[in-house]
N, C-alpha and C positions, 0 to 999 in steps of 0.2 A: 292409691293408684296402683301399687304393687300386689299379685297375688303370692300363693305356694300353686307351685304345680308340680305333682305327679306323674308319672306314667305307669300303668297296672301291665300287671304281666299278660291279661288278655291285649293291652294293645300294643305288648311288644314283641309279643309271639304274630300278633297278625301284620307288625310290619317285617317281623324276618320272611314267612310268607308268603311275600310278594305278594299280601292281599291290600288291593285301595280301600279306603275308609274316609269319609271325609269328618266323620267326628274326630278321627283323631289330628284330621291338618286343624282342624280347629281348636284343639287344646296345643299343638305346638305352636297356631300363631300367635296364640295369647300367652303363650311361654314368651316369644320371639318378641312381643311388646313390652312385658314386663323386662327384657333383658336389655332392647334398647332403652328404656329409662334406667336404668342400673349404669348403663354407658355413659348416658347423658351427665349421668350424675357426679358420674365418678371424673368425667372429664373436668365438669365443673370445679370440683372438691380439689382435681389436683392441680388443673391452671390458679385456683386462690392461693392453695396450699404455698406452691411454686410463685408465686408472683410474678406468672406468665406477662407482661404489656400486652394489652389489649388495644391500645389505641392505635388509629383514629378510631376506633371503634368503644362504644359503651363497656364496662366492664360485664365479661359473661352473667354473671348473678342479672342482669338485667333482662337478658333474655330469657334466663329460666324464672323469673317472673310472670312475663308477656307469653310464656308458651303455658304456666299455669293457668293464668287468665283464661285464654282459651280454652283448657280444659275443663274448668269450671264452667267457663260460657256454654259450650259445645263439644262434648265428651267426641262423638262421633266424631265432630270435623277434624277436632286434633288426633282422632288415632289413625285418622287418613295421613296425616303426615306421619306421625312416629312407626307407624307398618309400613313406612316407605322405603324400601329395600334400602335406597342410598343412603336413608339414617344411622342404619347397623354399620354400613360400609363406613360411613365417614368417623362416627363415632370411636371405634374401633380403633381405628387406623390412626387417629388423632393419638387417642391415648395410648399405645404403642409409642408414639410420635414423643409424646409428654415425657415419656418414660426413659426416653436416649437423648444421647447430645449431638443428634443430626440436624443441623440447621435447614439442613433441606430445600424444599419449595412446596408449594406458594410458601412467604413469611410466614411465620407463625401468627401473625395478628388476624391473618387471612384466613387461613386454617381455622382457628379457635373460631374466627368469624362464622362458619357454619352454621354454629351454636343460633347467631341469630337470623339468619336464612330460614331456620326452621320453626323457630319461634316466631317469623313472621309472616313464614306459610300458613301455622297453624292459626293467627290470626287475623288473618284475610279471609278463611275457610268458616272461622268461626262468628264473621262480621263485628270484629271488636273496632273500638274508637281505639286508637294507636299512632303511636309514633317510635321508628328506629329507625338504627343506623345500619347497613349491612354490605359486604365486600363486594367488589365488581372487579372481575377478572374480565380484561382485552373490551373493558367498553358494554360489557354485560352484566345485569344480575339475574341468575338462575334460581330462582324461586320453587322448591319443592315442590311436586306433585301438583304444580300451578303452570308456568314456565319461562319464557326468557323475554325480559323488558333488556330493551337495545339504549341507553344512557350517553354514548358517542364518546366515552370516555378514551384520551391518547393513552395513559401511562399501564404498563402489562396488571398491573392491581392499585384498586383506588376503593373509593365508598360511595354508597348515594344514602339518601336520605329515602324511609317509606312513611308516610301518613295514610289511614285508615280514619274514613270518616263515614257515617252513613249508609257504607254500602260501595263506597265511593275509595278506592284507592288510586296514590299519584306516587312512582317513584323519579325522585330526581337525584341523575348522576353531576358528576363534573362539567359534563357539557349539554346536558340534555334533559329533558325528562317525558317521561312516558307514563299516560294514562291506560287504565288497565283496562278493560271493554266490561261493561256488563256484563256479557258471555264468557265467562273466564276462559272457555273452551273453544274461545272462537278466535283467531290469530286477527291483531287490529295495527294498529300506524305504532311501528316501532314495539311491538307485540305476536311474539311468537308461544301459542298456547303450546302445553303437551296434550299432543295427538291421543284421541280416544280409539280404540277397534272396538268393534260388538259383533257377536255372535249368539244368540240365543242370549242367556244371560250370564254367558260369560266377557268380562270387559277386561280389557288389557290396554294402559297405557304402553303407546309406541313410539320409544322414548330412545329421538334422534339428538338430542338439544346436552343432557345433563354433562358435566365435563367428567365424571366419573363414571359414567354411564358403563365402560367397559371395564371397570373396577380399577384400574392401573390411574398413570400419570392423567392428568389433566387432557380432554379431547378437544377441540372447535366441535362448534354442531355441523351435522352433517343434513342441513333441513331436507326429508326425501323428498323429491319432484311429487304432485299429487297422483300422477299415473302411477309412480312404484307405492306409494299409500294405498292406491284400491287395488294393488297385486295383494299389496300385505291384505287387506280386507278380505278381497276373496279369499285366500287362501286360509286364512284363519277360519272363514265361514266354514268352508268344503271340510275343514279338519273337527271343528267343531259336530257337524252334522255327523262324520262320519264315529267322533265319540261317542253322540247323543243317543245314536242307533244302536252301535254295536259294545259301547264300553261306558255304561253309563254311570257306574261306581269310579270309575277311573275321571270321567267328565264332572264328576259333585267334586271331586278330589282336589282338582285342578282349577277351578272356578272358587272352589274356598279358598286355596294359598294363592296362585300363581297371580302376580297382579302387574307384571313390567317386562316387555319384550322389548331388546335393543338390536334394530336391525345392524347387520355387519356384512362387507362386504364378502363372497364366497371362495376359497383358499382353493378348494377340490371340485369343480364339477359336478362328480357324481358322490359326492359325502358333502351333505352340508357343516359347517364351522357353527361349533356353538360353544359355551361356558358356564356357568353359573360359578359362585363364590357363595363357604359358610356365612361371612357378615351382613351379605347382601337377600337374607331370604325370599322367595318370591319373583326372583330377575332372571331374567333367561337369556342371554344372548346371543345372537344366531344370523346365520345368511338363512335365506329364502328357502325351504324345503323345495325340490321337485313337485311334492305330491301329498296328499292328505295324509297318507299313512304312516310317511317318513317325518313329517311334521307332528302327529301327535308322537309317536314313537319317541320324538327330541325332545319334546316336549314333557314326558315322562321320564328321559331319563334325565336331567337338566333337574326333575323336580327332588325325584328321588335326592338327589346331592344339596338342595336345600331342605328337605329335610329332616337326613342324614345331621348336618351339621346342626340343627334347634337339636335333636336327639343327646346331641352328644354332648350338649351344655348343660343337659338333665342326668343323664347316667353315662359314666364310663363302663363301655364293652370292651376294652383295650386293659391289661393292668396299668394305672397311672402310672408306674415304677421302673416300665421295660421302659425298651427303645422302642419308642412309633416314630421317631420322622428319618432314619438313618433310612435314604433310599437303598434297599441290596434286594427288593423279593422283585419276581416275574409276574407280570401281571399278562392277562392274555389279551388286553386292549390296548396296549400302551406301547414304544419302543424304548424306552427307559426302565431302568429300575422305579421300582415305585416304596416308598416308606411304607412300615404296615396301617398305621391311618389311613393313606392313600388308598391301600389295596382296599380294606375297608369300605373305603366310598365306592370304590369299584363293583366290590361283589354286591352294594346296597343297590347301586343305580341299575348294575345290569341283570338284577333280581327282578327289577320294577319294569325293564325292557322286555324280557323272557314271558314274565307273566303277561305282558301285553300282547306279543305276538301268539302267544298259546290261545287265547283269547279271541284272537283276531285271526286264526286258520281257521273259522268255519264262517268269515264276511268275506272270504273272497273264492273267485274261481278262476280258474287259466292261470295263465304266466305267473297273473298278482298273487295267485294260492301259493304259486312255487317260492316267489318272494319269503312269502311271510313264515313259509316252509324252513328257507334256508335260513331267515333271521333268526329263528325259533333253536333250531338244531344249533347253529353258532355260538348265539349268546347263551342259550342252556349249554353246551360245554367250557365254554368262560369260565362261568360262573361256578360251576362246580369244581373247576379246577383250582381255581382263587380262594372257594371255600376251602378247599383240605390243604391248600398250602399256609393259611389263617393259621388253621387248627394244628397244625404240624411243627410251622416254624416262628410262632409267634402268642407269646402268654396273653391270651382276654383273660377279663376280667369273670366273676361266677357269671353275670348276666349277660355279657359277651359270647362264651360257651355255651351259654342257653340258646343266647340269638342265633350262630352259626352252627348250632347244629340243627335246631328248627330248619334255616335256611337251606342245609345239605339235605335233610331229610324231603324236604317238598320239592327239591332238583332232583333227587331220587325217583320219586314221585313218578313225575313228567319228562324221563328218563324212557320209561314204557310209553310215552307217546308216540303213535307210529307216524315217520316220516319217509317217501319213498326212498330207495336205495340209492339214487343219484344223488338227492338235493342233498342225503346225508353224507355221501361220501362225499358232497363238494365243501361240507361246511366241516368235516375233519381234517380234509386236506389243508386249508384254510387254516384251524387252528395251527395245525402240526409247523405249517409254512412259516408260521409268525413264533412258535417257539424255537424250532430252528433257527431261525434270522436272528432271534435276540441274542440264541448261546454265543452264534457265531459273534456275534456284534462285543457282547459283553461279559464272554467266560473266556479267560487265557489256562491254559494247563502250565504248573511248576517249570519256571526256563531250565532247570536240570535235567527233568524227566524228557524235555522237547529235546535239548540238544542230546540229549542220549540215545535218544531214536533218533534222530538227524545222523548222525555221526554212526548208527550202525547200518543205515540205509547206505551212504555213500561209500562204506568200505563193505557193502554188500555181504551184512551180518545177517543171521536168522534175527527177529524183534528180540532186543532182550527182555529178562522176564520182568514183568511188573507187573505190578496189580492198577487197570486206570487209574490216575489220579485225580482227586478232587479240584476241579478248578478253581480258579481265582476268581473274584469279582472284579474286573475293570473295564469302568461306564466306561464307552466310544458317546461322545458329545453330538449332536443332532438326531435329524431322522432317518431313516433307513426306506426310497422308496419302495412302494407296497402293488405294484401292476396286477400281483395275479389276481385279490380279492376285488377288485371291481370287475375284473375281467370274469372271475367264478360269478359274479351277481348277472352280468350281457348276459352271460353263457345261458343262464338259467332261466333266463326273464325276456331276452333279448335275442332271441336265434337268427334272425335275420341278418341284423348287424354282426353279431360272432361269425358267421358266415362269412360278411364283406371286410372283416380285419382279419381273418385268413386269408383269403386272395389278397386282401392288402395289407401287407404288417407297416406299412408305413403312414396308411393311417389309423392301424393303433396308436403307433409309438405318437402320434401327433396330438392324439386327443386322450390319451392314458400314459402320459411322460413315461418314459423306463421301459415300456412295454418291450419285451422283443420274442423272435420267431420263437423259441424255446419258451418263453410263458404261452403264448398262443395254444402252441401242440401240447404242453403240458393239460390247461384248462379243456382241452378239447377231446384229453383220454390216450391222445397219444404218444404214448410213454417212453415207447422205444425211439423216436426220432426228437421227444423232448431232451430224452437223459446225452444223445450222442450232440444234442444242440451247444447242452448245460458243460458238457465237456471239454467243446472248442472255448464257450464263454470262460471257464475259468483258466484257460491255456492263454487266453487275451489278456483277459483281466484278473488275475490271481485273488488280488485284495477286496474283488466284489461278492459281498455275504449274500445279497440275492442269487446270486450263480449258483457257488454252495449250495442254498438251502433247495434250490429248484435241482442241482445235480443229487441230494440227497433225497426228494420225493423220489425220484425217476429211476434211481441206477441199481436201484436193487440188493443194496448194499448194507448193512446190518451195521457195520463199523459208523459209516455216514451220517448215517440214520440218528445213533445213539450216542458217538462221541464225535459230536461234527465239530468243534471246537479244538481235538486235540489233533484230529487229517489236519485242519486248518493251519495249524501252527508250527505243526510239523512240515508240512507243504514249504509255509514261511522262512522257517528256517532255511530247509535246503535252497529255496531260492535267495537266501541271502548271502550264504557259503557258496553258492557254484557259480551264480548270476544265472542261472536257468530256470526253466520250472518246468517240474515234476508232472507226471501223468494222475490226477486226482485218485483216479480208480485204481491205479495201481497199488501207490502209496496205501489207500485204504484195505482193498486185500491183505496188503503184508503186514500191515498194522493188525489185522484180524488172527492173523494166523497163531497157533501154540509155540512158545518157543521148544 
């Protein structure tokens, strides 16, 4: 059942690349199945080892019986289950689970119970004569890549019984039991199927039901009304189509891995909410795209990060020996520190973004050109950014240096891609605005060095001498809202409406939270009535990093620009010694000056 698998250096220079290949998602999915049986196994080997309690339920060895069967019966039907993203998930997580002494939830007997959830998916799939036993959580059992029989069960975790006859399956819980419909696909009396999408030939379960469906804690299903089911259809078609046309190495790509979409409600508006998880290969989850392009777009990078993670279970690009999960690096997509893994998945997925919109500037024209303009310019400077900070502050491993520099080298590349003058400068500004906000957010300068310059400020010294100092790392915990980068997308795509949130800033700030007059005029070019906006804002609000960073676009000021962290702190300070606050720009001059 297990193979060896490889990766050759042609396909892993064509993944640094940012080139799609669908041969190669095909030798990591069958890496990604042989890895789930490795799981399965090992969970097995250590719940015996462990003399995990299984009951009420059958000892696990019984279901790895029943899911051999299956396999033997029907190879294909059982790798329909074991390729089921939530197999890696639960797998995983369980043995993690095995491995501490967190009693946690669900019970362990429930947990381990999986084991034969899936072993009895696979043989339902596979039409075996059968009989188990398997966990019902809140009155349900969730049946793998099949889906949820309603059993009317009271208690939060219980058992039912499944029999397999013929063709013919009944499960019976505590207070009920549900016959399964011929159509396994078709929702019957106390039977909720998982939902199919089709598109050309690409199919994707859309999978409202699983309780781990979002990878975390246990969910209820959220069955979608059928009106939002044939939004998700359209919209998967229109996205499909517009692969099949214009990205059709990217659409083989995507149709060989990607097999499980979880819709989710939408956080942003104008950015849609999505996920994916290493253990879950294949699972995307996501709110509704706007539109065909931002949906394949999410759709590539979401995959990219699955994977990213099959990859990484075959060769390490990281030295195994450093530190990869210590968050401290800057990542250009993120408002957190990100661990070097982390950035890693970053520069992987928004390699596989980059390449797509490059790709995707010669399928559009008008506004939608300018779009894919500005995504193109963005995420290639990301990305290149992320790359040399890999390379700079962080030991890969030899094939890791191979990968990232590949990958530097083809952002190089498409470097000399010509984008007009605006769209680019709206997508540097863009970067620059979000590395600012971060310093602000998460570099302090030495409190000696601050109150030093504090303290020559207020007895009104020349700066004493010092050479800047290196700051500190300390994460600020949440988000930092983000107004101007949707505001730069209107600006660029949307003139009309930019238009009517200048005459109205109050319905910016309505429908782009945080928005205010000084982001407006900033995105709109002008500078000089942004930066004297950004100056009142931070005279209001001292402690606000958006102000900062929007008075440092604007003011013209080289200190701001380059050590907005230590104006910051310094600022800080004296408003904490005097109870007043200081003139931004001023303090910045004097901070410039030679002593």
């Amino acid at each position: 059942m297990l193979d060896t698998h490889r990766v050759s250096l042609a396909s892993l220079d064509a993944l640094a690349e940012g080139r799609s290949d669908p041969a190669v998602v095909e030798q990591l999915k069958l890496a990604n199945r042989s890895r789930h049986l490795i799981l399965l196994r090992a969970v097995l080997d250590r719940a015996t080892a462990e003399s995990v309690a299984s009951a009420p339920l059958p000892p696990p060895a019984e279901a790895w019986t029943l899911l051999a069967a299956a396999q033997q019966r029907d190879a294909a039907a059982a790798d329909v289950v074991l390729d089921h993203p939530q197999t890696g998930l639960w797998a995983a997580n369980l043995l993690r689970r095995l491995g501490s002494d967190d009693p946690g939830d669900p019970p362990l007997w429930a947990d381990l119970g999986g084991l034969h959830l899936l072993a009895t998916a696979a043989a339902i799939r596979a039409g075996l004569h059968f009989r188990s036993r398997v966990p019902v959580w809140r009155g349900a059992v969730m049946l793998p890549t099949l889906g949820r029989a309603d059993v009317q069960g009271r208690r939060e975790w219980d058992f039912a019984h499944v029999h397999g006859q013929h063709g013919h399956v009944l499960v019976r819980g505590p207070a009920g039991s549900v016959r399964l419909p011929a159509d396994r696909a078709a929702d019957g009396a106390g039977w909720q199927a998982l939902r199919t999408l089709h598109a050309g030939n690409f199919r994707l379960w859309l999978d409202d039901l699983d309780p781990s469906r979002e990878f975390g804690a246990p969910l209820a299903p959220r069955r979608l009304p059928a009106a939002e089911t044939a939004r998700w259809a359209e919209a998967l078609s229109a996205t499909w189509d517009l692969l099949a046309r214009h990205h059709s190495a990217t659409a083989a790509e995507l149709a060989a891995g990607l097999t499980t979409l979880v819709p989710r409600d939408p956080v942003d508006p104008h950015t849609p909410s999505s996920a994916s998880h290493n253990d879950a290969f294949g699972s995307v989850v996501l709110s509704r795209p706007p539109d065909a392009t931002t949906f394949a777009a999410t759709l590539v990078h979401e995959f990219q990060h699955s994977k990213l993670g099959i990859l990484l279970t075959l060769v390490d690009l990281l030295d195994p020996l450093g530190d990869n999960e210590t968050p401290r690096l800057y990542a250009p997509w993120r408002d957190d520190p990100r661990p070097p893994t982390g950035l890693l998945h970053g520069v992987f997925s928004f390699l596989g973004v980059t390449a797509f919109y490059r790709e995707h500037l010669g399928a559009e024209t008008g506004l939608a050109a300018r779009a894919a303009q500005f995504e193109f310019a963005y995420r290639r400077e990301q990305t290149a950014h992320a790359v040399a900070t890999l390379l700079a502050e962080v030991t890969p491993s030899a094939l890791g240096r191979r990968f990232l520099i590949a990958a530097g080298d083809r952002l190089r590349t498409w470097a000399g891609d010509p984008v007009p003058a605006d769209v680019l400068a709206a997508a540097r500004r863009a970067n620059l605005d979000h590395r600012l906000s971060w310093r602000l957010r998460h570099l302090t300068p030495p409190a000696a060095v601050t109150g030093e310059l504090a303290e020559a400020w207020l007895r009104h010294r020349r700066k004493p001498v010092t050479t800047p100092p290196a700051p500190l790392l300390t994460p600020t915990p949440g988000a930092s809202p983000r107004p101007r980068l949707p505001l730069a997308r209107i600006w660029l795509t949307e003139p009309e409406l930019f238009d009517l949130y200048r005459c109205e800033p109050e319905l910016a700030t309505a429908e782009i939270p945080g928005t205010t007059e000084a982001d407006l005029a900033l995105v709109d070019g002008d500078l000089g009535a942004a930066a004297a906006l950004y100056r009142q804002e931070v005279l209001i609000r001292p402690e606000a990093p958006g102000a900062w960073a929007g008075l440092a676009l604007t003011a013209g000021d080289a200190t701001l620009l380059g050590l907005p962290e230590l104006v910051f702190a310094v600022h800080r300070e004296i408003r904490l010694r005097t109870g007043t606050v200081t003139d931004p720009v001023r303090l910045a001059r004097w901070l410039a000056r030679e002593s």
